[in-house]
C-alpha positions in Angstrom: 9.7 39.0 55.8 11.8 40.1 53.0 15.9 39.4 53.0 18.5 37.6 51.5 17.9 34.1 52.4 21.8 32.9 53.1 22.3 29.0 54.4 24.6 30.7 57.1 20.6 32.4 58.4 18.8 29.4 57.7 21.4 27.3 59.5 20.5 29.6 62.9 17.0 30.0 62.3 14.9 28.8 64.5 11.4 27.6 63.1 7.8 29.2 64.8 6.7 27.8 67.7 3.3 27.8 65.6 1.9 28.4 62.3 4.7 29.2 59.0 7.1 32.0 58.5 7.5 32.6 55.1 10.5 34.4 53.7 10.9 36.1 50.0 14.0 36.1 48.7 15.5 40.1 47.6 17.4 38.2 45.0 15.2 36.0 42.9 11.9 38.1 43.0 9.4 35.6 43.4 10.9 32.9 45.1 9.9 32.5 48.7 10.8 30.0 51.1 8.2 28.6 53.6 8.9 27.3 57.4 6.3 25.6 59.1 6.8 24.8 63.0 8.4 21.4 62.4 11.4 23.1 60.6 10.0 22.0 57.2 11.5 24.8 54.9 9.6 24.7 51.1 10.6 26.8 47.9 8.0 28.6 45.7 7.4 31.0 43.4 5.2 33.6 43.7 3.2 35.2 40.5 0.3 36.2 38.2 -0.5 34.4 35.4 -1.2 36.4 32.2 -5.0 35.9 32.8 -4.3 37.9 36.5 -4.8 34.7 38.7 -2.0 34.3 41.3 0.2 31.0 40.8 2.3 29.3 43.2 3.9 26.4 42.3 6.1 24.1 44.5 9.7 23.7 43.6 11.1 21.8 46.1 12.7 21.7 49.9 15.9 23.2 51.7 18.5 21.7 52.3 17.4 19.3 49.5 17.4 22.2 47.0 20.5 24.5 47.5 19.5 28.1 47.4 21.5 29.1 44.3 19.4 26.1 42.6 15.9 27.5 43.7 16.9 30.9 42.4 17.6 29.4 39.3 13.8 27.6 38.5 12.5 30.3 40.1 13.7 32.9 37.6 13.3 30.3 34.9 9.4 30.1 36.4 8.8 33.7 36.5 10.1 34.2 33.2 8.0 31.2 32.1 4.8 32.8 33.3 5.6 35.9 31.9 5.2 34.5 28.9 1.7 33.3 29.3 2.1 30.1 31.4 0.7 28.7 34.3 2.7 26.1 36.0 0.5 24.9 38.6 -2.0 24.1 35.9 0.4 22.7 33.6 1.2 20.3 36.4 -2.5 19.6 37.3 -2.9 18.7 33.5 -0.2 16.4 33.7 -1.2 14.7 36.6 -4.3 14.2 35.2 -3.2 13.2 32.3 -1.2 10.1 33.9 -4.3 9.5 35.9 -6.1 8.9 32.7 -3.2 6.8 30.7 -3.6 4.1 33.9 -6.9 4.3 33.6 -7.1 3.7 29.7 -6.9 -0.2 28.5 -3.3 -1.5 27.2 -2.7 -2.9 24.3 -2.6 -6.2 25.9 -5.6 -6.1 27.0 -7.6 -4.7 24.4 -5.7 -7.5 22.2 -7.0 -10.4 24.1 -10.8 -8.8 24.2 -10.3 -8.5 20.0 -9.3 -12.0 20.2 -11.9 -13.1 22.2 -14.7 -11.4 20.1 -13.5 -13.1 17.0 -14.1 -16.8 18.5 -16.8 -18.4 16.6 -15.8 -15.9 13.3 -12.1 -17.2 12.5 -11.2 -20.9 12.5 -9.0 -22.9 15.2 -6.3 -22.3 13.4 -6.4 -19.0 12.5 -7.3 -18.0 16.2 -3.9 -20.0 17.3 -2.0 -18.5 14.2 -3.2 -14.8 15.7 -2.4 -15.2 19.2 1.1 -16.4 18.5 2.2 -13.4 15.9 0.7 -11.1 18.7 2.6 -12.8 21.7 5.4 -13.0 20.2 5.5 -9.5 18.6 3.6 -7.2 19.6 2.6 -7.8 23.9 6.0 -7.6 24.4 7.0 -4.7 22.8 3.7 -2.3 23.3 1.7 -4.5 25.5 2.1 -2.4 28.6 1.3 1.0 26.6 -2.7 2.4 26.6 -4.0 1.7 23.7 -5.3 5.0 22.9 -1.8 6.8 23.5 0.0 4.6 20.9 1.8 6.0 17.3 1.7 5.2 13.7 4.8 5.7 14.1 5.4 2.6 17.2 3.3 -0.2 14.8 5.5 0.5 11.8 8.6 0.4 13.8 7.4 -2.9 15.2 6.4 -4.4 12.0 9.4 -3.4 10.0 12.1 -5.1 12.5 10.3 -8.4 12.3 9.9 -7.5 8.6 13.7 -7.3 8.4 13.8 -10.4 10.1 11.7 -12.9 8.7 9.8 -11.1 5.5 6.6 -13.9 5.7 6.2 -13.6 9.7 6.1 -9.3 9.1 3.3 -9.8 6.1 1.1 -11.6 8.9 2.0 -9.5 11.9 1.5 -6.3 9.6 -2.3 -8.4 8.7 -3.0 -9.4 12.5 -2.3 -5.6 13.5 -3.9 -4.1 10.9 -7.1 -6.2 11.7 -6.8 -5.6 15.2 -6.7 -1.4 14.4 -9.2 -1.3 12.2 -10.8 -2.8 14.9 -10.0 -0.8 17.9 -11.0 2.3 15.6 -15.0 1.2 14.5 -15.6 0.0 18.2 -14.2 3.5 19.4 -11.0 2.3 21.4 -8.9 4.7 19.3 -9.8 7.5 17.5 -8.5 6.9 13.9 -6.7 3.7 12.8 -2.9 3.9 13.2 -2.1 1.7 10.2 -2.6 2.5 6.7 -5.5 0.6 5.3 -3.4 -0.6 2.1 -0.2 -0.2 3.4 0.9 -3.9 3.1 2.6 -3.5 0.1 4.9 -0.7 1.2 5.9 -1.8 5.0 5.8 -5.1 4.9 5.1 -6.6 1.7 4.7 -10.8 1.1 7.1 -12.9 -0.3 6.8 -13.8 -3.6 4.0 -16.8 -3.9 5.4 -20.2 -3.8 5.2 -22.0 -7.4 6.9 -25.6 -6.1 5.1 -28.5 -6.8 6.1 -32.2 -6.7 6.7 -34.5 -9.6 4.9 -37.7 -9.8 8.1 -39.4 -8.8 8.8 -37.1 -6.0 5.4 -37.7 -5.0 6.2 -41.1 -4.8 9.0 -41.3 -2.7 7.6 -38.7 -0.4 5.2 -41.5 -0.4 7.1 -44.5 0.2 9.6 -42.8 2.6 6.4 -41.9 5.0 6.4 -45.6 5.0 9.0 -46.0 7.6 7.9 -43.7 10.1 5.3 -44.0 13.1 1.8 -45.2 12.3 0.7 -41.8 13.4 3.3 -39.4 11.7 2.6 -41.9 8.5 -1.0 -41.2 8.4 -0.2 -37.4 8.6 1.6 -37.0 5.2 -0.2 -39.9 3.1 -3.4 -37.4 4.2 -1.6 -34.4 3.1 -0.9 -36.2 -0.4 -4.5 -37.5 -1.2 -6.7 -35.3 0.3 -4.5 -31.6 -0.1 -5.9 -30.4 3.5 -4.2 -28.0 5.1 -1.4 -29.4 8.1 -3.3 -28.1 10.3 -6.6 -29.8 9.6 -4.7 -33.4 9.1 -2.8 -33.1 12.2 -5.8 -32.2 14.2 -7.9 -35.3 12.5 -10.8 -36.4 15.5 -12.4 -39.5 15.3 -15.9 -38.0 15.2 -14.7 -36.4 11.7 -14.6 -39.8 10.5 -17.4 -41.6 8.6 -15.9 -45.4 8.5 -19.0 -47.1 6.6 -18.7 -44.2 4.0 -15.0 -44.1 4.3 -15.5 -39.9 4.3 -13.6 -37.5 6.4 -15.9 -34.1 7.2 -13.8 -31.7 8.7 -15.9 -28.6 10.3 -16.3 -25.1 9.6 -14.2 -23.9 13.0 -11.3 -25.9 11.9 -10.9 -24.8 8.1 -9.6 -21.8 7.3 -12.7 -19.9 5.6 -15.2 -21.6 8.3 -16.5 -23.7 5.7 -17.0 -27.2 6.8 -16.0 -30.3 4.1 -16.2 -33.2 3.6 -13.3 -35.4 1.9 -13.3 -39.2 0.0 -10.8 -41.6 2.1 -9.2 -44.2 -0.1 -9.1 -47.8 0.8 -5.0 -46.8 1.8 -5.9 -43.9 3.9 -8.3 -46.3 5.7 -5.4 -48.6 6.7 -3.1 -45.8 7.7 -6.5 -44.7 10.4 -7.1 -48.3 11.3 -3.3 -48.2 12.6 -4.2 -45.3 14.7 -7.6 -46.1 15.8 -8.3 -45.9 19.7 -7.5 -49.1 21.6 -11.3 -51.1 22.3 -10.3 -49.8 26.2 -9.5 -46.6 25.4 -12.4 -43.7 26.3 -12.5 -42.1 23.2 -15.0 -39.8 22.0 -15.8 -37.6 19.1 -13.3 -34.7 19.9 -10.7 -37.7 20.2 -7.6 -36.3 17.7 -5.9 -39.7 16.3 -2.4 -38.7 15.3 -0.8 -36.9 18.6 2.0 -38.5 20.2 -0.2 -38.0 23.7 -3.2 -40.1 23.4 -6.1 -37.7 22.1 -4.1 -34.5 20.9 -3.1 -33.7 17.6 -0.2 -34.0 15.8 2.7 -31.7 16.8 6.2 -31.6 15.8 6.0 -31.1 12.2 9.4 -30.1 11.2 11.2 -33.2 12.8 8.7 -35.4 10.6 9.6 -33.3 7.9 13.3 -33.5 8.4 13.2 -37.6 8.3 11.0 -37.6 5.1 13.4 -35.3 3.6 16.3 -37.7 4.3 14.3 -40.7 3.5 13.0 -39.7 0.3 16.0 -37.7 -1.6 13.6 -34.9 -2.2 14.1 -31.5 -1.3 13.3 -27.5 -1.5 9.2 -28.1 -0.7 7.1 -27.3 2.2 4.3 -29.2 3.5 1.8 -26.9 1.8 3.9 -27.5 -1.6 1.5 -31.0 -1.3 -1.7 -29.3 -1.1 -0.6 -27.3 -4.3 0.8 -30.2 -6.3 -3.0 -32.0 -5.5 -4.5 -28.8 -6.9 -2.3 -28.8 -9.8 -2.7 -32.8 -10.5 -6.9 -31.9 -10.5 -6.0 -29.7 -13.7 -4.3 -32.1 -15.4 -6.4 -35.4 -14.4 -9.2 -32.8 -16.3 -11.0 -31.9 -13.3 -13.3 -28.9 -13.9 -11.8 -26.0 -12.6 -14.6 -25.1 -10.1 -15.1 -28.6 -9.5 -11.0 -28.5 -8.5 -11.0 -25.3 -6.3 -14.1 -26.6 -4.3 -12.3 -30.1 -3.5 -9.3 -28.0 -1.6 -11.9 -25.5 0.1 -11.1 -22.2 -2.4 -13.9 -19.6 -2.5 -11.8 -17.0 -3.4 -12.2 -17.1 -7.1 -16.1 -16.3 -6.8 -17.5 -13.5 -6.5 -19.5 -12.2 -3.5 -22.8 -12.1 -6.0 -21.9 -15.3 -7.1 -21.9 -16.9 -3.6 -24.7 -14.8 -2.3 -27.0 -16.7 -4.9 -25.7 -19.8 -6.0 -26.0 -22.1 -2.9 -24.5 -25.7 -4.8 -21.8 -26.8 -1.8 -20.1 -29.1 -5.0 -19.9 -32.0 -2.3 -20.4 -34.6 -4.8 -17.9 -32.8 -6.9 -15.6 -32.9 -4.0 -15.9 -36.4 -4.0 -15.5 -37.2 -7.5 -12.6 -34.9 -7.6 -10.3 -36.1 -5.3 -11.4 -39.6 -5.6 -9.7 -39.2 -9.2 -6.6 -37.8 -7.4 -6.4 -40.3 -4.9 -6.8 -43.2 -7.9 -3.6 -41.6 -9.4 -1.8 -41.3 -6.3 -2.4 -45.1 -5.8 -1.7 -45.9 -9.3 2.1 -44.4 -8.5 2.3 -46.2 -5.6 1.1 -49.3 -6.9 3.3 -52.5 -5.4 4.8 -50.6 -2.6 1.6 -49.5 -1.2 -0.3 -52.0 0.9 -1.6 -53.9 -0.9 -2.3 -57.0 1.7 -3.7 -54.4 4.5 -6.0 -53.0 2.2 -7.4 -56.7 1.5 -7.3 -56.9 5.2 -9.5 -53.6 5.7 -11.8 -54.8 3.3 -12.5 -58.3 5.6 -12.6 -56.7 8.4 -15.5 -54.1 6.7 
């Protein structure tokens, strides 16, 4: 049936008593309205595409869609498919295309399965360092998007606001995603990596390095004012000073590190940050700081048992409130816990330690080359040794009188 299709004739109409009446309309050519026998009434469009194949695509329902309305898309659809579209299998596309984004992986997910296949390769701390830039950061912000349907354009816009923000946290985020895309791209997850491979510099480039390093005095009272607090938080920074391991690697000291007839500390591969294992002198005042600390006779320690948490058997946590009382104790300020690992390395240069013999007693591998690793094994343990024993000699020598002295005669009785 062909007529003006008025809401006055739709209004009386009364639907078939069975199959559809369908209705074109003499003012929209094209548009025809569809009653089945439940009263149902549907707008389309009738057409041929370009190629000669006839198209009808749904536009919607009367009353829902007023009739002025449907001749609107519909003339907007003709015209369209005049033009060489095809809106039926534009809309199939799309459907399918949806289909296929909730099939893909997320972001999310594909960043906890990166994480996961890194476990063995990065250290403990690196793994925990990861996780938290990308928790933070990035889940929130493009967790929920598929992977494969993410920008360029999305990473930098993440990385440069926390860039903005905090200038150190966007260096690492920009390194953790930049990994992490790399990634995605040789295992196939995305087709081309959606960060620049040496684009660092440009959206979210470091801070300058830090050049602070302690005095021998300031040493000293950093020293002395770890004196006054808790056995275990004391033991954390007087292992900081004499040994230059990292805060993460002191904090997390385990008892089965510990070599007390050797007086040695070997800290393993998984927990340094180049997977290298190493093993560090303990002075005769280090020992009486981890005697302090040492596991009750009742307590069920083991080898994974971490001394200096304030929960029996974790690590150390809480480093900035420790930080905050040595600050106030000691009079010194404007240095970072890492400033101590920097001062040891810089004290091994002027004590006349050898400089490969210094850079091997804080764990640096840096400074040789691939070739040079590749073929000469030496691990420079007993350089190590010798090292830092000479660092940990001049460190006692400054604290000299204030230091100890009758627990250390006490270690040595009860050795």
């Amino acid at each position: 049936m062909r007529r003006e299709i008025t809401d006055v004739w739709l209004r009386g109409l009364t639907p078939p008593e069975s199959g559809r009446l369908e209705v074109w309309d003499t003012r929209a050519p094209g548009l025809v309205l569809r009653i089945g026998k439940k009263g149902v009434a549907i707008w389309s469009v009738r057409a041929r595409t370009a190629a000669g194949k006839r198209t009808r695509p749904k536009i919607g329902s009367w009353p829902s869609l007023s009739i002025a309305d449907a001749r609107k898309r519909a003339r907007a659809i003709t015209a369209a498919i005049d033009g060489g579209g095809d809106p039926v299998k534009e809309k199939r596309a799309a459907q399918a295309a949806r289909k296929a984004a909730l099939a893909s992986p997320t972001v999310a997910e594909k960043l906890v399965e990166w994480q996961a296949m890194k476990i063995g390769s990065w250290s403990e701390r690196y793994q925990r360092e990861v996780k938290r830039v990308c928790d933070r950061e990035i889940t929130p912000k493009l967790g929920k998007r598929p992977l494969a349907e993410t920008t360029r354009a999305e990473w930098v816009s993440v990385i440069s606001a926390v860039h903005r923000r905090t200038r150190g946290v966007g260096a690492t985020l920009y390194r953790a995603a930049s990994a992490f895309l790399n990634h995605a791209e040789v295992h196939s997850w995305i087709e081309v990596a959606l960060l620049p491979r040496k684009g660092l510099s440009a959206i979210a480039p470091p801070p300058p390095s830090r050049e602070r390093t302690l005095t021998d005095e300031e040493l000293k009272s950093v020293w002395l004012a770890a004196k006054a607090l808790k056995p275990k938080a004391r033991a954390f920074v007087h292992l900081l000073i004499m040994t230059a391991a990292r805060e993460m690697e002191a904090a997390d000291i385990a008892i089965g590190e510990i070599d007390l007839e050797g007086a040695t500390w070997s800290i393993p591969g998984e927990r340094t940050k180049n997977g290298l294992g190493i093993t560090l002198p303990l002075h005769d005042l280090l020992m009486v700081d981890l005697r302090a600390v040492w596991p009750a006779h009742g307590e069920r320690a083991g080898d994974t048992w971490r001394l200096l948490g304030n929960i029996a058997g974790n690590g150390l946590r809480g480093f900035s409130k420790t930080k905050t009382r040595i600050d106030s104790a000691s009079g010194v300020s404007g240095w970072r816990w890492h400033d101590l690992r920097r001062t040891a390395r810089t004290g091994l240069t002027r004590l006349g330690v050898p400089r490969d013999h210094a850079e091997a007693a804080i764990n640096h591998v840096s400074d040789r080359s691939q070739l040079e690793r590749t073929y000469d094994r030496h691990d420079f343990a007993p350089e190590v040794i010798a090292a830092l024993q000479r660092w940990q000699a001049h460190v006692a020598a400054l604290v000299a009188g204030e230091a100890g002295g009758a627990e250390i005669v006490q270690l040595r009785r009860q050795a």
